[in-house]
N, C-alpha and C positions, 0 to 999 in steps of 0.2 A: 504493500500500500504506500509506502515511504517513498518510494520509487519511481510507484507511477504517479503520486503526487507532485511531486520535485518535478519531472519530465512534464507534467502537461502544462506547463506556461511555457517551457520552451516551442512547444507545438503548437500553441496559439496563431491562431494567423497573422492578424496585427494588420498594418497596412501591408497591401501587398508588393504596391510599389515601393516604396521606402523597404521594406523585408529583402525585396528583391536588390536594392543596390547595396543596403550594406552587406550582405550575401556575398555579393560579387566584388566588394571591397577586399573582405575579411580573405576569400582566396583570393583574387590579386595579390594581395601583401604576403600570401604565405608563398608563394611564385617567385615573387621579388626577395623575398629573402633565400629560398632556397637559388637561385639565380645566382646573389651575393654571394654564396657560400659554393660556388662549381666557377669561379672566376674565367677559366680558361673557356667555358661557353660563350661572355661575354669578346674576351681575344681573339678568338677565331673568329666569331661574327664579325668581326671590324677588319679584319688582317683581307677577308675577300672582295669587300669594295674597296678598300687602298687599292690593290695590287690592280683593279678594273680600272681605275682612273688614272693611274701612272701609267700601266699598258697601252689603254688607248689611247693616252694624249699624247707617249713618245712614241708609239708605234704607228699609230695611224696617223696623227696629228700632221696636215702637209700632203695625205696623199687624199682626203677627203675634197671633193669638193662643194662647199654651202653659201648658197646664193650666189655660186658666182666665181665664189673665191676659192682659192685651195691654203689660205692662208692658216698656220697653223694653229694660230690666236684663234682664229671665229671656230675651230674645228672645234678647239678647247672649250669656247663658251657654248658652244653649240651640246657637246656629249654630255656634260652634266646634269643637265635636266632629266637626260635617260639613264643616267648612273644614279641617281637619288632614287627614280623611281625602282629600277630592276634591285636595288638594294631593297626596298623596304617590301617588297612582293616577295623578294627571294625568305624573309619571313617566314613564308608560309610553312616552310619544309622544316623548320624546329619547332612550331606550333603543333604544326601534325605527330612530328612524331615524340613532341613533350604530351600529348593528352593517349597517343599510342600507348608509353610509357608506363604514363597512371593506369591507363586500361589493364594492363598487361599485369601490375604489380597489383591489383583490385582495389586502389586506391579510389578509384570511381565508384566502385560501390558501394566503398567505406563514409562516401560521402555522402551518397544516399539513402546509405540510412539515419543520416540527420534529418532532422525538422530544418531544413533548409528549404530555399525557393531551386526548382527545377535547372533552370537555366545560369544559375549564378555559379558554377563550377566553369562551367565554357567562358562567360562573359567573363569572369573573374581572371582564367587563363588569357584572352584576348587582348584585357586591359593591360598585364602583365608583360606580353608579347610587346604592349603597342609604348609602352614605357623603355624597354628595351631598343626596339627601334628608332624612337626618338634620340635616345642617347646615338646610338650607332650613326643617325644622320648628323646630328651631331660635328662628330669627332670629324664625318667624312666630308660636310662642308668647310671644316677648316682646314683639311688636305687639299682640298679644290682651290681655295684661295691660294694657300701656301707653293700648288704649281700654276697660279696666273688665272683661275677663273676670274670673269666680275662682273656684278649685276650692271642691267643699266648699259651694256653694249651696242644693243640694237634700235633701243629708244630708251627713254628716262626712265627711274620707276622710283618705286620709296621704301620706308620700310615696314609702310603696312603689306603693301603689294607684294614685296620679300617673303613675307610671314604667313601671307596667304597660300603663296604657295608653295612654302612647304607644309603648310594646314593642310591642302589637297594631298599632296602624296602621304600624309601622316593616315590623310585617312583613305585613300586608295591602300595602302599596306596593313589597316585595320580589315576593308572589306574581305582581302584577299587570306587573313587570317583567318574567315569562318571557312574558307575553301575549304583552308589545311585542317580546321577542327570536324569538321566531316569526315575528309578523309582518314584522319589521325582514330577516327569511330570505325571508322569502315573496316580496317585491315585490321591483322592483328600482334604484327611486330612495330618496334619501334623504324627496323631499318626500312619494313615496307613502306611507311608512311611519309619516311627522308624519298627514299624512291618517287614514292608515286606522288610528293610535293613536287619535289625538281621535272619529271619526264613531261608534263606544259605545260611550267612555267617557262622553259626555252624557247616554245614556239612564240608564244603570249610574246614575249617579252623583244626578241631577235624578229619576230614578223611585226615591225610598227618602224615608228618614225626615231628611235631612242636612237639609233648609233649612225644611222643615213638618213637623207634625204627620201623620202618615199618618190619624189618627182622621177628618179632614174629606175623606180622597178615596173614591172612589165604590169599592164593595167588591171589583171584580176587579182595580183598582188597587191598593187596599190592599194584597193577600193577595202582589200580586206586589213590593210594598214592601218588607213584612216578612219575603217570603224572599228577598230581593236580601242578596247576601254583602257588598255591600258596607254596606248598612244594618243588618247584624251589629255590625260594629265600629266603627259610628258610637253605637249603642247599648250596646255593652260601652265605647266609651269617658266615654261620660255615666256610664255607673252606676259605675264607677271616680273619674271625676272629681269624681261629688257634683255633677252637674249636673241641673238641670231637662231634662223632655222625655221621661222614662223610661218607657217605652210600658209600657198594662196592659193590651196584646193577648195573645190567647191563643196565637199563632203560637210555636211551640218558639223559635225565632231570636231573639226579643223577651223569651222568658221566662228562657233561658240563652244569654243571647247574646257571654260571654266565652268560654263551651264553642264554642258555635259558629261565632262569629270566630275560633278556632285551627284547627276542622275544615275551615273554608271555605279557609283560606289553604295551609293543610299539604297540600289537594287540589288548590288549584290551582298548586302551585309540583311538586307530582308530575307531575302530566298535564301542564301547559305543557312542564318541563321534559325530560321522556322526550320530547315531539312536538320541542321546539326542537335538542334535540341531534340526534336522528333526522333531521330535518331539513336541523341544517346538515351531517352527513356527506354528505347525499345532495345538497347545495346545493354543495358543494366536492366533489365528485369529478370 
């Protein structure tokens, strides 16, 4: 009787909204702390966008040609906007297979059997991820400076207009985080879920406008460049930035493509996230 007195305030419903974020709080921060304490998670997620942005700026930088030029400056201000975003998507593949993980060890259903809200274990992991990443963008916009990026190239901008877009990639690399927590529900290793994050994100990411010019590929490639979501907010972040590369395709995506880098993202963080919680109910029963 002791027992199940004590337990049923916890089981109270209460509000459910409010229940549901501090839910997703309380794991968040148990994420972040264990995150803090595997340090070398953090290092390697930083060590593979350096090594993108040095590669392509001295390797390609010169043989590109954008707008015109082959200059290896605009190449420079030109790649970044597709390195911040392919960074914060590539996310997806330690998201997946950090909930794989939990799966795997029955830490998910250790938490289901709390009086907890349903969805607050995923959103909790996402918020985690998305704190993560921010750091990680972070570190990697001051390796950008440090090899000659600079907002404001192509035309003026400020520092709201800066912040805005990295706002859009912050949350393009959020939406694409419910991908990976689906998938991380789906399979049942950890390595499968590294797997099957990465195998496309490479198309995603290599078919858009991040590293070229889309004007040079052949037109049924193009048309699938320019409405790749993910080449939205690589585009909304050049025109925010004042960066060279500012496509003068006719494609909607290209034309308002900070409209629709919101649309794209706000859709896919709905749809992943209904299938990911759907999901893990039926994944833990």
């Amino acid at each position: 009787m002791s027992a199940a007195s004590e337990a049923a305030p916890l089981a109270a419903p209460g509000n459910p909204i409010g229940r549901s974020v501090r839910d997703s709080l309380i794991v968040a921060k148990r994420n972040l702390i264990r995150m803090s304490r595997i340090p070398e998670m953090v290092i390697f997620g930083l060590i593979q966008p350096i090594m993108f942005v040095v590669l392509f700026t001295y390797v390609f930088g010169g043989s590109m040609k954008i707008d015109g030029s082959t200059s290896a400056t605009d190449y420079k201000n030109f790649l970044m906007a597709g390195i911040f975003a392919q960074t914060v998507t590539f996310a997806t593949a330690s998201s997946g297979a950090g909930i794989a993980d939990d799966m795997h060890k029955g830490l998910i259903d250790r938490f289901r059997s709390l009086p907890m809200a349903r969805g607050a274990v995923l959103t909790g992991r996402t918020l985690a991820d998305l704190v993560q990443t921010a750091l990680t963008l972070l570190v990697l916009a001051v390796v950008a400076l440090l090899v000659g990026w600079r907002v404001g190239t192509f035309h003026d901008t400020n520092a709201l207009r800066v912040a805005a877009g990295f706002g859009l990639l912050l949350l393009l690399g959020y939406a694409f985080t419910w991908i990976g927590a689906l998938i991380g529900l789906t399979v049942r290793t950890p390595e499968a879920a590294t797997s099957g994050g990465l195998i496309w994100l490479f198309p995603v990411t290599f078919l858009s406008n991040a590293f070229v010019d889309t004007s040079n590929m052949t037109p049924w490639l193009r048309h699938v460049a320019e409405w790749n979501p993910f080449s939205a907010t690589v585009q909304a972040a050049r025109v925010l930035f004042g960066n060279p590369g500012q496509s003068t395709s006719a494609a909607w995506p290209m034309q308002h493509s900070v409209l629709a880098s919101l649309i794209y993202s706000v859709l896919i963080i709905v749809l992943f996230r209904t299938l990911a919680v759907r999901k893990y109910r039926s994944a833990t029963a």
